[in-house]
C-alpha positions in Angstrom: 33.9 -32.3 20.9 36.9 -31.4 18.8 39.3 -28.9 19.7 36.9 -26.6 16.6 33.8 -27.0 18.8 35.9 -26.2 21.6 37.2 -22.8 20.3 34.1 -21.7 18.7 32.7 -21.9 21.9 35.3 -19.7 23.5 34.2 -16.8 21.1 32.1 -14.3 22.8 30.0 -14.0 19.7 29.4 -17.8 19.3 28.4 -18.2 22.6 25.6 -15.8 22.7 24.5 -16.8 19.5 24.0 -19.8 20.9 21.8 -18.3 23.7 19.8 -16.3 20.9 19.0 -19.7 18.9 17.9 -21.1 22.6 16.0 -18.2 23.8 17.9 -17.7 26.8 19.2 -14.3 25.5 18.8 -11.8 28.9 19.0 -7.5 28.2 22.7 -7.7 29.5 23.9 -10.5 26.9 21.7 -8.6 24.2 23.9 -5.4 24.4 26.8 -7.3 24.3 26.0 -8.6 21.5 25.1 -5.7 19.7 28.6 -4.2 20.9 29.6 -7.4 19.1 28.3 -6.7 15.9 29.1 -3.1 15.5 32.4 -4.3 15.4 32.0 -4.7 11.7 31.1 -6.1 8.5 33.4 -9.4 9.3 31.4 -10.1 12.7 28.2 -9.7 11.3 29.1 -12.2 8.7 31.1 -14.9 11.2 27.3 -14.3 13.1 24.9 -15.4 10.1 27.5 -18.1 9.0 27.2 -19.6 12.3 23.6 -19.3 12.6 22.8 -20.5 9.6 24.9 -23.9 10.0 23.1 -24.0 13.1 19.9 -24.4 11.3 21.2 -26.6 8.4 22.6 -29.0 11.4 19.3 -28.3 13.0 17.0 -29.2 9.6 19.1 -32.5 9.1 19.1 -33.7 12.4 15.1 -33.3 12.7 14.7 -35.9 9.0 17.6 -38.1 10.4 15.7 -39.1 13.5 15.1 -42.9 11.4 17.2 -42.5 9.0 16.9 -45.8 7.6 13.6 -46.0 7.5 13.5 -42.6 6.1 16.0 -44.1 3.3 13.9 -46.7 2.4 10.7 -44.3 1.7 13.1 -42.5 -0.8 12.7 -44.0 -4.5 15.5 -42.7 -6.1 18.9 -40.6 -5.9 17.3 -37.9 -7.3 14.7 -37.6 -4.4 17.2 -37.5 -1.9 19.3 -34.6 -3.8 16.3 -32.8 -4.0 15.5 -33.1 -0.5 19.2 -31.7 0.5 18.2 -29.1 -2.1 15.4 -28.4 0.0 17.0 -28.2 3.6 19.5 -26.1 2.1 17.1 -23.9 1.1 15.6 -23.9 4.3 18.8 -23.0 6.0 19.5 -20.2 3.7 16.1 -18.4 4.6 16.8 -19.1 8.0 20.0 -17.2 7.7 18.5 -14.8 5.6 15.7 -13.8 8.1 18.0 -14.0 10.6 20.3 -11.3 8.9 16.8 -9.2 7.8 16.0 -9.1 11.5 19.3 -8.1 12.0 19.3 -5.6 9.9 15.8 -3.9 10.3 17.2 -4.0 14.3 20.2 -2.1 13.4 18.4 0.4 11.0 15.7 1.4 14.0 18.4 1.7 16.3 21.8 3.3 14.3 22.9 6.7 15.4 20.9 8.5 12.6 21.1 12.1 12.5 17.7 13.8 13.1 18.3 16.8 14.5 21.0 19.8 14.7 21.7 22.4 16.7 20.6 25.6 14.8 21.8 28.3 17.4 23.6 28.8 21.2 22.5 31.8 23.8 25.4 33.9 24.2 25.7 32.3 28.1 25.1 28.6 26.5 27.8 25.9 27.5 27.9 22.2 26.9 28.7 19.9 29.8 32.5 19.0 28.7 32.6 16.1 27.0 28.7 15.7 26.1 28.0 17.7 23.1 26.6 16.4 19.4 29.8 16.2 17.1 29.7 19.2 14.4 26.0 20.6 15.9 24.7 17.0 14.4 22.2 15.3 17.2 22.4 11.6 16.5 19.3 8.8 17.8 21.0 7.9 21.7 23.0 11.3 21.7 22.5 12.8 25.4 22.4 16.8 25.6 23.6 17.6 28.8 23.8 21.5 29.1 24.9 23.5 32.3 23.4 26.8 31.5 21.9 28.9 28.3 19.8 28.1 25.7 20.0 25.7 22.7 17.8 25.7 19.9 17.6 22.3 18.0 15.5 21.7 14.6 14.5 18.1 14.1 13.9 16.8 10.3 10.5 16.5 10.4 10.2 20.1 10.9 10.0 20.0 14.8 11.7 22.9 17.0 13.2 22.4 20.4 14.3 25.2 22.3 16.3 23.7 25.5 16.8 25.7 28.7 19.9 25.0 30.8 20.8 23.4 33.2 19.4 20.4 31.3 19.7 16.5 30.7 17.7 15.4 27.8 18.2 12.1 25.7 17.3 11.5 22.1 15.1 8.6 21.8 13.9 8.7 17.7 13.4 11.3 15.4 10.4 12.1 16.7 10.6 11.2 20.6 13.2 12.8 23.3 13.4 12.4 26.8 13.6 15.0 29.5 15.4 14.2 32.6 15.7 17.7 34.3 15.5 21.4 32.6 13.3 23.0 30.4 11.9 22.6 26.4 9.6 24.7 24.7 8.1 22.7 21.3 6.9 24.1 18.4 5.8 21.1 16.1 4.1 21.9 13.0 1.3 19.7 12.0 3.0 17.8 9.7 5.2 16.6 12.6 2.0 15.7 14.7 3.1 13.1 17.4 6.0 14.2 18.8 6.9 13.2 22.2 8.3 14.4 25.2 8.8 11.4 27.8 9.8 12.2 31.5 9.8 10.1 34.9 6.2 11.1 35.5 5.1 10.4 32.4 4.8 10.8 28.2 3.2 14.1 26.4 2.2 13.7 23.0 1.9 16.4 20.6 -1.0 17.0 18.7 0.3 19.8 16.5 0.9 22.7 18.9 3.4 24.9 21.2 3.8 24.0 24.5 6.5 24.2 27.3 7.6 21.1 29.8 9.8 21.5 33.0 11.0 19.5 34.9 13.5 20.7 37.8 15.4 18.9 40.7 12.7 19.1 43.3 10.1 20.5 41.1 7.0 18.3 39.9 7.0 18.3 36.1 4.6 20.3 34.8 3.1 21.7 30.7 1.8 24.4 29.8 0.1 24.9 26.5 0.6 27.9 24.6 -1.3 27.1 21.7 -3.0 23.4 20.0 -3.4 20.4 21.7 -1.5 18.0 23.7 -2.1 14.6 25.5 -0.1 13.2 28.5 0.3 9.5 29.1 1.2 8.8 33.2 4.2 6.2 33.4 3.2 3.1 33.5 4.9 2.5 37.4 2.2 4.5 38.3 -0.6 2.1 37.5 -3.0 3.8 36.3 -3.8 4.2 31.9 -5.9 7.1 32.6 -4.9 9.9 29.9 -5.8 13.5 29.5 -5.7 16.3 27.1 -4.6 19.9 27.7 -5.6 22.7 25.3 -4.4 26.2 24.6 -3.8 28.1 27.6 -3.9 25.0 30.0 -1.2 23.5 32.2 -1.2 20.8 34.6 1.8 19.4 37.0 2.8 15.6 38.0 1.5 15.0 42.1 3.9 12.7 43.2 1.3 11.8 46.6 -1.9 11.6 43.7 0.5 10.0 41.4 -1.5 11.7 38.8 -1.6 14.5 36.7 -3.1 17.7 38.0 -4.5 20.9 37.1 -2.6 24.3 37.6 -1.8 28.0 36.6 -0.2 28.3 33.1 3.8 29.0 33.7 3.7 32.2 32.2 7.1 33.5 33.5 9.2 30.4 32.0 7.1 30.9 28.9 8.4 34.6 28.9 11.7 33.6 29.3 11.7 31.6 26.3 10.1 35.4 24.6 12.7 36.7 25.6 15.0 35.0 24.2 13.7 35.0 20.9 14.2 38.6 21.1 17.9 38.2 22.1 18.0 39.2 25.3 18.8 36.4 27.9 18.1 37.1 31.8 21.1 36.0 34.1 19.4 37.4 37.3 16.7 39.4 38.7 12.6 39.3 37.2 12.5 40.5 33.8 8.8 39.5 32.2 8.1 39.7 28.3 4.9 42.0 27.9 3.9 41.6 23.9 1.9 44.3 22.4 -1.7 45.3 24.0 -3.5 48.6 24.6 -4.0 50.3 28.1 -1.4 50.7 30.6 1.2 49.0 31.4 0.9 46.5 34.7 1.6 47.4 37.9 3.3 44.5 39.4 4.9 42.0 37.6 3.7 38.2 37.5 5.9 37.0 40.3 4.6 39.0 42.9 8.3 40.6 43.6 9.7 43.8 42.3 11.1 43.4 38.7 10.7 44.6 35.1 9.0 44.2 32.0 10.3 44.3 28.5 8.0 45.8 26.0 9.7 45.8 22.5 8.8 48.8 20.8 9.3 50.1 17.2 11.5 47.3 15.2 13.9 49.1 12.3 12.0 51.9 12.9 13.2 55.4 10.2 13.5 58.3 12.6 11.6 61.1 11.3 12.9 63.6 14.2 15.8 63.7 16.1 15.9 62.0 19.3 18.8 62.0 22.3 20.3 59.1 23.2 23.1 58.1 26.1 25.9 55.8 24.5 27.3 53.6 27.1 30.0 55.8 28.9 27.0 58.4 29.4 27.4 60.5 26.6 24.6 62.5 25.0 24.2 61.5 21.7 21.6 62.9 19.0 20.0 60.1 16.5 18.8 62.3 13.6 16.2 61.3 11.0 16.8 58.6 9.0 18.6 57.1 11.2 17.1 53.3 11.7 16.4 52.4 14.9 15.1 49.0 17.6 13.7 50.5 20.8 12.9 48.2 23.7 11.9 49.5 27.1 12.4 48.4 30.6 9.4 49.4 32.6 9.9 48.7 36.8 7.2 47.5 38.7 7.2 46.8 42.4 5.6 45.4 45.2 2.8 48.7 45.5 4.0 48.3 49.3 6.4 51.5 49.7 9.9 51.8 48.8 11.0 49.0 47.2 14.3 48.1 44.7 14.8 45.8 41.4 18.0 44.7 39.9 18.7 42.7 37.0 21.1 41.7 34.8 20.7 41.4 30.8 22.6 40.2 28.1 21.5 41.2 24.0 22.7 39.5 21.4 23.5 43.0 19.3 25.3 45.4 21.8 23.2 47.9 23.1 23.9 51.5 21.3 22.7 53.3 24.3 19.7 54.0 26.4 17.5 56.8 27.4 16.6 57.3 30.6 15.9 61.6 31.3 12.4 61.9 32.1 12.2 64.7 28.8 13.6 62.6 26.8 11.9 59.5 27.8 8.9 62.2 26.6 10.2 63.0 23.4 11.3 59.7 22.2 7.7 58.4 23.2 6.0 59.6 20.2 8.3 58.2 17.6 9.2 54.7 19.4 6.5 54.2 21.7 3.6 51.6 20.9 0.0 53.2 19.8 -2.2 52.6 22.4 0.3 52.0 25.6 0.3 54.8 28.4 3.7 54.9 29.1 2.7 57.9 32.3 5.4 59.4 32.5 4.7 62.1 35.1 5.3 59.2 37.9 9.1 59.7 38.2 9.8 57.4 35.0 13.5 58.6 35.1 16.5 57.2 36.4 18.1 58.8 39.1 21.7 57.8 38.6 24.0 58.2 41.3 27.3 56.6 43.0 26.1 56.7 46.8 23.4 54.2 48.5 19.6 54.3 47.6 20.1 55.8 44.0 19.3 53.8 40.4 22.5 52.4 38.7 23.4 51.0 35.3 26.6 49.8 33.4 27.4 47.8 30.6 30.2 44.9 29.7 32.8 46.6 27.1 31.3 45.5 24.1 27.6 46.7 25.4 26.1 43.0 25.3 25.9 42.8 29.2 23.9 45.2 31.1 23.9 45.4 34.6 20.5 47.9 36.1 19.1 48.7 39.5 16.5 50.8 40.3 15.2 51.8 43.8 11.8 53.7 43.9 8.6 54.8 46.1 5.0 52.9 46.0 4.3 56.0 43.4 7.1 55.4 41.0 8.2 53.4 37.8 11.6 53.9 36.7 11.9 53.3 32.8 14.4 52.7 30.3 14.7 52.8 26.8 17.4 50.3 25.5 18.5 51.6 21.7 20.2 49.5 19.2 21.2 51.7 15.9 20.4 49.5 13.0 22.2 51.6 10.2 23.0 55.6 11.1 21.9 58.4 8.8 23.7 58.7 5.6 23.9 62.7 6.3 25.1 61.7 9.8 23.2 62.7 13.1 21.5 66.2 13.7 22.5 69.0 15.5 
């Protein structure tokens, strides 16, 4: 071997190119070598060079095995040029397809952007040092969030909205993997066949909306809000056996079955998500989203525990009359007409088991004008921003009762009225309510007297 041989085979690159040609190529060596060749245009070229003198050397060496007799089968010069001709040839395509394969590797596998990050909760943080670069998500980036929502829109038209805390890997442009935290999907049908792998197993959208958990010490679980999806258990599990959940369907992952079972839809995650998409984010206490219907409004709310429902009301809504508003130090402010106005109210419900108390705390992402919370007013304010249809009954002690000592409601807001802080303590008879008012654009004439 000469002292060449000798330092080509010192070279990292060589040597595993060597264990590619032979097959002995392991996952570790693999990854090394594709560290290798991202290196750049010059290793990737030293990489075909080398493996297509390989199969030149190779292609010789298999017509030289008799060389002489092989010499005396050839009738002329010219048949032996063309034959070199020929094994040249033969090494180039080799080199070639080794470079294609190369190549089609790298283009499956490069950090393409597919996604980007379209919008942030107002409590959202990245964990430090794990974030996309400039809101890009690249294929391989891992999202690893510690608290808040992030909303990511994929290329192919696919929405992610991603509760924190949350670990969750981008696999393709149209596959990402969920270690821990929450995603609600909304995938078009164009985008059909997006994926959601987790330790328990693989859901595959069929063109729908649908939510996926997963929490430490939680089974996963889906709940469909509307289409189709179909869940593939992991293959450690060994069992194929695949199932589909519609609209309004939801199973969990049981760890002792090692299958997927049925359960009830996961309404309250769903209506955090809602929420949300209203701009309001829930940093403690049981606040339920409660969309639009007729009849009046529930008595206890989904989790079985004293909290509140958000009912949004009238959306830019032109006042017509004047209405009285609190601002957020407690003044009495009129709203007069033409003034343009989003309502939203809090509605209490507890446990129907005697005196009981709800807290929460909200954030918005407009700062809240002011609220209205007088039992009158509450009244008054009814027939311009309350919902056709929804008995608000408001003869059942509907107002707050503000006060400093123990056992009375309180409220406050952050200085720039994005943070609201509200408790409420109340008998078995009672639903304390209040009317949260954002002032889209005042009247031109200014308020009424």
């Amino acid at each position: 071997m000469t002292q060449a041989d000798d330092h080509l085979k010192d070279d990292p690159l060589i040597a595993l190119a060597d264990l590619a040609l032979e097959g002995r190529l392991t996952r570790e060596d693999a990854l090394e070598l594709e560290e290798l060749l991202d290196g750049g245009l010059g290793a990737v070229q030293r990489y075909v060079q080398y493996v297509g003198l390989q199969a030149a050397l190779h292609a010789e060496a298999a017509a030289a095995v008799d060389e002489d007799d092989f010499l005396t089968r050839i009738q002329s010069i010219e048949q032996r040029r063309r034959m070199m001709t020929s094994w040249k040839i033969a090494a180039a395509v080799m080199a070639c397809a080794c470079l294609m394969s190369f190549t089609v590797y790298k283009f499956a596998t490069w950090p393409w952007v597919v996604a980007s990050v379209v919008e942030t909760s107002s409590q959202f943080e990245w964990k430090k040092g794990e974030q996309p670069v400039d809101g890009q998500v690249r294929i391989g980036d891992q999202l690893h969030m510690t608290s808040g929502f992030a909303d990511l829109r994929f290329l192919n038209g696919a929405q992610i909205s991603v509760r924190g805390p949350a670990l969750l890997d981008v696999v393709s442009a149209k596959e990402v993997r969920l270690e821990y935290g929450q995603v609600l999907l909304n995938v078009p049908g164009d985008a059909a066949g997006f994926a959601v792998s987790t330790p328990d197993g693989r859901l595959v959208d069929l063109g729908t909306q649908f939510l996926v958990s997963r929490n430490t010490g939680v089974r996963t679980g889906a709940t469909v809000r509307q289409g189709l999806i179909e869940i593939h258990p992991d293959e450690k599990f060994g069992t194929s056996e695949t199932r589909r959940l519609a609209t309004n369907e939801a199973a969990v992952f049981d760890p002792g079955k090692k299958r997927w079972v049925d359960a009830p839809p996961d309404w309250e995650s769903l209506s955090t998500f809602d929420l949300k998409a209203l701009g309001f984010e829930v940093l403690s206490g049981n606040v339920m989203y409660v969309p639009t219907f007729s009849g009046p409004l529930p008595e206890k709310h989904l989790s079985g525990k004293p909290g509140f429902h958000m009912i949004p009301e009238r959306q830019s809504y032109r006042l017509t009359e004047t209405i009285r508003m609190r601002d957020r130090e407690g003044k009495i402010v009129p709203l007069g007409p033409g003034t343009i106005v989003t309502s939203f109210m809090l509605d209490s419900a507890g446990d129907r088991n005697g005196d009981w108390t709800a807290s929460t705390t909200v954030t918005s992402k407009l700062p809240i004008s002011g609220v209205i919370y007088e039992l009158g007013e509450l009244w008054i304010a009814n027939d311009q921003l309350g919902l056709s249809g929804i008995k608000y009954d408001p003869t059942q002690g509907a107002g707050l009762e503000l006060k400093n000592g123990p056992g009375g409601d309180t409220l406050s807001f952050s200085p720039d009225g994005r943070q609201m802080d509200l408790s409420v303590s109340a008998s078995e008879l009672e639903r304390d309510q209040i009317r949260l008012i954002f002032v889209v654009d005042p009247a031109k004439e200014g308020p009424a007297k």
